[in-house]
LUMNU-574213 format. One record per residue (C-alpha): x, y, z; residue number from 1; residue in three letters. Coordinates in pm, whole numbers. Example, Ala and Ser with C-alpha at 12.3 -4.5 7.8 and 13.67 -1.06 7.14 Angstrom:
{r {1230,-450,780},1,'Ala'}
{r {1367,-106,714},2,'Ser'}
END
This chain:
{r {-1121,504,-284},1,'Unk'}
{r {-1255,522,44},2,'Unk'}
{r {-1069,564,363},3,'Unk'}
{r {-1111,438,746},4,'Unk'}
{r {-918,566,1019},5,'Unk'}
{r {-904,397,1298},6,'Unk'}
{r {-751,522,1687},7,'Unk'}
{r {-846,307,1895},8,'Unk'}
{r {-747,488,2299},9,'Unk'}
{r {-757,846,2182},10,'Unk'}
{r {-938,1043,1963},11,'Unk'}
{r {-736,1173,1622},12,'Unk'}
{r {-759,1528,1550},13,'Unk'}
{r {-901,1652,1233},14,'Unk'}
{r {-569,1732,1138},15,'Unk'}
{r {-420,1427,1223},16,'Unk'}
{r {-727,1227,974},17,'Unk'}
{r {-631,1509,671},18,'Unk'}
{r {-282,1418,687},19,'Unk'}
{r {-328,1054,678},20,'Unk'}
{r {-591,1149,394},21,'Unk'}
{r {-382,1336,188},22,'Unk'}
{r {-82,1108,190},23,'Unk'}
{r {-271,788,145},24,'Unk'}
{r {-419,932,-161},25,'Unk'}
{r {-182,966,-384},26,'Unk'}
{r {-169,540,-394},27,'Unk'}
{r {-397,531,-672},28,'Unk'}
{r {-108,631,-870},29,'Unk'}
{r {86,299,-799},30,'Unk'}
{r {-231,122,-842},31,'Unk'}
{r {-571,187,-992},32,'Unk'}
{r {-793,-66,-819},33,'Unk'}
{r {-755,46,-479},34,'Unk'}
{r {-1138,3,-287},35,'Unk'}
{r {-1091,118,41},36,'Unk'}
{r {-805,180,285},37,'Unk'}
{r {-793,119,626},38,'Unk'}
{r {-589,305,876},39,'Unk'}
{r {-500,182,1256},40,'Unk'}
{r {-298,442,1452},41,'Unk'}
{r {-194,244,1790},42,'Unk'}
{r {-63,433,2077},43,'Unk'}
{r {155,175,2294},44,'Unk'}
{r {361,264,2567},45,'Unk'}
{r {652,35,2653},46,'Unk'}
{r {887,119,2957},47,'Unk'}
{r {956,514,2910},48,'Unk'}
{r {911,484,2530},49,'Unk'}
{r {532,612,2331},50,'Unk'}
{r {569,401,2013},51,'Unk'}
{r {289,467,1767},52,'Unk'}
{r {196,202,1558},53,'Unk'}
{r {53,227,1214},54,'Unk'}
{r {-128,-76,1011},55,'Unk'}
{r {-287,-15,642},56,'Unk'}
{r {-509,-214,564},57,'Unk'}
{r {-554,-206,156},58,'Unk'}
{r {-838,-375,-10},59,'Unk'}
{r {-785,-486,-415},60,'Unk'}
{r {-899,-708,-587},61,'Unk'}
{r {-736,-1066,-540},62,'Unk'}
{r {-496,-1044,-176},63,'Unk'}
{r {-540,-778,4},64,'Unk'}
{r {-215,-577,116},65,'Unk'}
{r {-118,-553,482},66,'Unk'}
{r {135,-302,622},67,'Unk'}
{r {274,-217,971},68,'Unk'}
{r {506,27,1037},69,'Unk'}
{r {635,182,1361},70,'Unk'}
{r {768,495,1499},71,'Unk'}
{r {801,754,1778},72,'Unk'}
{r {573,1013,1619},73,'Unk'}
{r {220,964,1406},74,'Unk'}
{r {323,1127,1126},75,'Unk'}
{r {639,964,1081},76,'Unk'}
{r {450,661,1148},77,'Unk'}
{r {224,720,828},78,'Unk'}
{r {454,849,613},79,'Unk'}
{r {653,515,657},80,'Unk'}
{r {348,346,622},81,'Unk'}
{r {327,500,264},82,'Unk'}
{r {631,475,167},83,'Unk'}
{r {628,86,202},84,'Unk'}
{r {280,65,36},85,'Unk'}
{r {415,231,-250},86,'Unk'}
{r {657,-28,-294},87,'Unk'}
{r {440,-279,-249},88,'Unk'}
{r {197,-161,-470},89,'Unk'}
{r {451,-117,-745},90,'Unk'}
{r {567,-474,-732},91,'Unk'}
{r {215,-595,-743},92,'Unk'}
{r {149,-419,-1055},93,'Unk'}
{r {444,-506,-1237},94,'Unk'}
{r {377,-899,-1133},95,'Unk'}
{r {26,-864,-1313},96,'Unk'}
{r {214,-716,-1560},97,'Unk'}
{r {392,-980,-1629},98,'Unk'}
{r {157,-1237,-1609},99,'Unk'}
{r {-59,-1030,-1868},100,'Unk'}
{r {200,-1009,-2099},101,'Unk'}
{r {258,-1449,-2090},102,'Unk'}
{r {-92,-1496,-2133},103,'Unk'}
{r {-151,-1293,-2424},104,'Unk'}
{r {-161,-1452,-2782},105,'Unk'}
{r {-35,-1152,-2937},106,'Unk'}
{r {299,-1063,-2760},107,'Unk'}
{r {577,-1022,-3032},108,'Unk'}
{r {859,-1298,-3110},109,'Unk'}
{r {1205,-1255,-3207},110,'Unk'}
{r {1331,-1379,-3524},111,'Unk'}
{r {1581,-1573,-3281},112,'Unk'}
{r {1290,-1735,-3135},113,'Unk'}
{r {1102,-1779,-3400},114,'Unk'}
{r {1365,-1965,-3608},115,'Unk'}
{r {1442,-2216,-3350},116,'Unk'}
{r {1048,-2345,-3307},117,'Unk'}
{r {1021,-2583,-3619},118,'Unk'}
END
């Protein structure tokens, strides 16, 4: 799994791109065929308020996975970020799950089931 981190207006610390490292990579848990993740920290300023923006960018097989998240802080920003990706990521594995599990010849019937097909 690769990673790009993006901040575009201000240059991250090394810090900063560990952080976002470290708690990005624990996805592969949720879901194996992760390529490459991409990371866009946004610094906006609107009236008084600094909100940081946060985008992941997650490249699998099939539809890609897009997540935004917002905050006050960049490390709250991420950590939101992952948090919804892991959810994400979980219902996207179950569905394939799933749709493994109709396709395939071999599932198991009930007797219920079984009795009622002539």
């Amino acid at each position: 799994m690769k990673f790009r981190i993006e901040t575009p207006g201000h240059r991250a610390s090394p810090s900063l791109k560990e952080f976002v490292t470290q708690k990005l990579s624990g996805l592969d848990r949720y879901y194996k065929d992760i390529q490459e993740i991409e990371v866009t920290l946004l610094n906006e300023v609107k009236g008084t308020k600094e909100i940081v923006n946060c985008t992941l960018n997650i490249r699998v097989p099939g539809k890609d996975e897009y997540i935004k998240t917002k905050s006050t802080i960049f490390e709250d920003a991420v950590l939101k970020a992952a948090d919804a990706a892991k959810r994400r990521l979980r219902i996207r594995k179950t569905q394939l799950e799933l749709a493994r599990k109709k396709k395939s010849p071999n599932r198991k019937v009930s007797a219920k089931a079984a009795a009622k097909k002539p």
